[in-house]
C-alpha positions as CSV (number, residue, x, y, z in Angstrom):
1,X,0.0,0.0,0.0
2,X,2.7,2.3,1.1
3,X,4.5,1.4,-2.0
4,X,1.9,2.2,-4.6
5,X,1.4,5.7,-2.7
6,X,5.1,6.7,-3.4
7,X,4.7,5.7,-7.0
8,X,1.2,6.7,-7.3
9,X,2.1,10.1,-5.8
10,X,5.9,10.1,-7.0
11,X,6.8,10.7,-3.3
12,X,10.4,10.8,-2.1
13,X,11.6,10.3,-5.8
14,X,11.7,13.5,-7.6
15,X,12.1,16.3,-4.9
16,X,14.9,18.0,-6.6
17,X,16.0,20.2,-3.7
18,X,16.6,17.4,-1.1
19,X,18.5,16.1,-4.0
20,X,20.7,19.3,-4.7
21,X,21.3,19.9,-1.3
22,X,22.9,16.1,-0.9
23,X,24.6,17.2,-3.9
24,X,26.2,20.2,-2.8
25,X,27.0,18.4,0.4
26,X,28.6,15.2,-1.8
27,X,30.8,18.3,-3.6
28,X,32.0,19.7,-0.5
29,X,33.5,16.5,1.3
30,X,35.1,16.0,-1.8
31,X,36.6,19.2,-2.0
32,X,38.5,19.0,1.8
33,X,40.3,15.3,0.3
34,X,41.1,17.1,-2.6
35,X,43.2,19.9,-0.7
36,X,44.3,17.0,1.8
37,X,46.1,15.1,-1.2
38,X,47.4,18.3,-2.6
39,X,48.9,18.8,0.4
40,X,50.5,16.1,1.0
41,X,51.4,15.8,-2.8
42,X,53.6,18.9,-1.4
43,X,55.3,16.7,1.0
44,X,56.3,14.3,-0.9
45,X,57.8,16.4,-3.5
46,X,59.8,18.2,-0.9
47,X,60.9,14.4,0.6
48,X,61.2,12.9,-2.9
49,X,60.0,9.8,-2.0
50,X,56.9,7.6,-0.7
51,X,58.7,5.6,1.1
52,X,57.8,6.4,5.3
53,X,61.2,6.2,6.8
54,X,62.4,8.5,3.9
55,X,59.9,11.2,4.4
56,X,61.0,10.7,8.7
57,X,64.8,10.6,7.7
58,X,64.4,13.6,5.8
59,X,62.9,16.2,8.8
60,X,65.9,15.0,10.8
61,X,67.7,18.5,10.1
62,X,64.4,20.6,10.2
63,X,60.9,19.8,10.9
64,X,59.4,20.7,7.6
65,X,56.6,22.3,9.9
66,X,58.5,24.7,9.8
67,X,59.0,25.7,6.1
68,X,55.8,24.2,5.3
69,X,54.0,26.0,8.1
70,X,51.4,27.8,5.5
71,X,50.9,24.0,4.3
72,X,50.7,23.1,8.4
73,X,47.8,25.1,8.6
74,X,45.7,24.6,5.4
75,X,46.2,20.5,6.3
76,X,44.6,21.2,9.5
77,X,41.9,23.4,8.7
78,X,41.1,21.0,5.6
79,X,41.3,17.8,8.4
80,X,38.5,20.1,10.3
81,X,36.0,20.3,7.4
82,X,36.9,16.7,7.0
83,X,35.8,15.4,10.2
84,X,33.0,18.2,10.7
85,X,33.8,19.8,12.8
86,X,32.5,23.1,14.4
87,X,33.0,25.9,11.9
88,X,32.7,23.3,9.2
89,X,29.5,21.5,9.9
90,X,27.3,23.2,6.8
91,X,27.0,19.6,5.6
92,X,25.3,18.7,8.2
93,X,22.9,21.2,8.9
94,X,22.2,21.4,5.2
95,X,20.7,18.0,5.5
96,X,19.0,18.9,8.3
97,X,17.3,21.5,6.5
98,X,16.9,20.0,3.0
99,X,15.9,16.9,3.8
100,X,13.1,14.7,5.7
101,X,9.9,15.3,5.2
102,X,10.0,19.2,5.6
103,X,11.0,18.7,1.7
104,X,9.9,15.5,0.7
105,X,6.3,16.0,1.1
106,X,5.7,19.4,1.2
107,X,4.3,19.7,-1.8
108,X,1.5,17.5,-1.1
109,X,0.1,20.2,0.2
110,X,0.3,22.4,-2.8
111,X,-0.7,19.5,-5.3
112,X,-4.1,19.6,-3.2
């Protein structure tokens, strides 16, 4: 019964704002591992090597913290929109807002 409703009323299935807001939410958390890779992309070049005890071997004169401390700080601001954190959590809340039933069957009551 609950089934035919959804395809009877095309429920859930076509609310395009529920589905652009999971899309700009998708984009974003894709966005903070692409500067994450950069940056450590940067790493590597300065190491010039993948291998770990290479990259360890290399900082024994100076912790490339240091040098790299513009770097230092984008990796850790990208690691906090990674994991959500507080200023970053506009992911979350998005879905809060743009999704559920607040969006999914809203319009039932302008169809009627």
């Amino acid at each position: 019964m609950i089934f035919s409703w959804i395809v009877g009323n095309e429920g859930p299935l076509y609310s395009k704002y529920a589905f652009l807001g999971a899309l700009r939410s998708a984009a974003q958390m894709v966005s903070y591992e692409v500067s994450i890779g950069l940056i450590l992309i940067t790493v590597l070049i300065c190491v010039g090597s993948c291998n770990l005890s290479e990259i360890v071997m290399a900082q024994k004169q100076i912790w490339y913290g240091i040098p790299l401390f513009p770097v230092l700080v984008m990796f850790f601001i990208s690691c906090l929109a990674e994991t959500n954190r507080a200023p970053f959590d506009l992911p979350e809340a998005e879905a809060e807002l743009v999704a559920g039933y607040n969006v999914e069957y809203a319009r039932d009551a302008i169809k009627s």
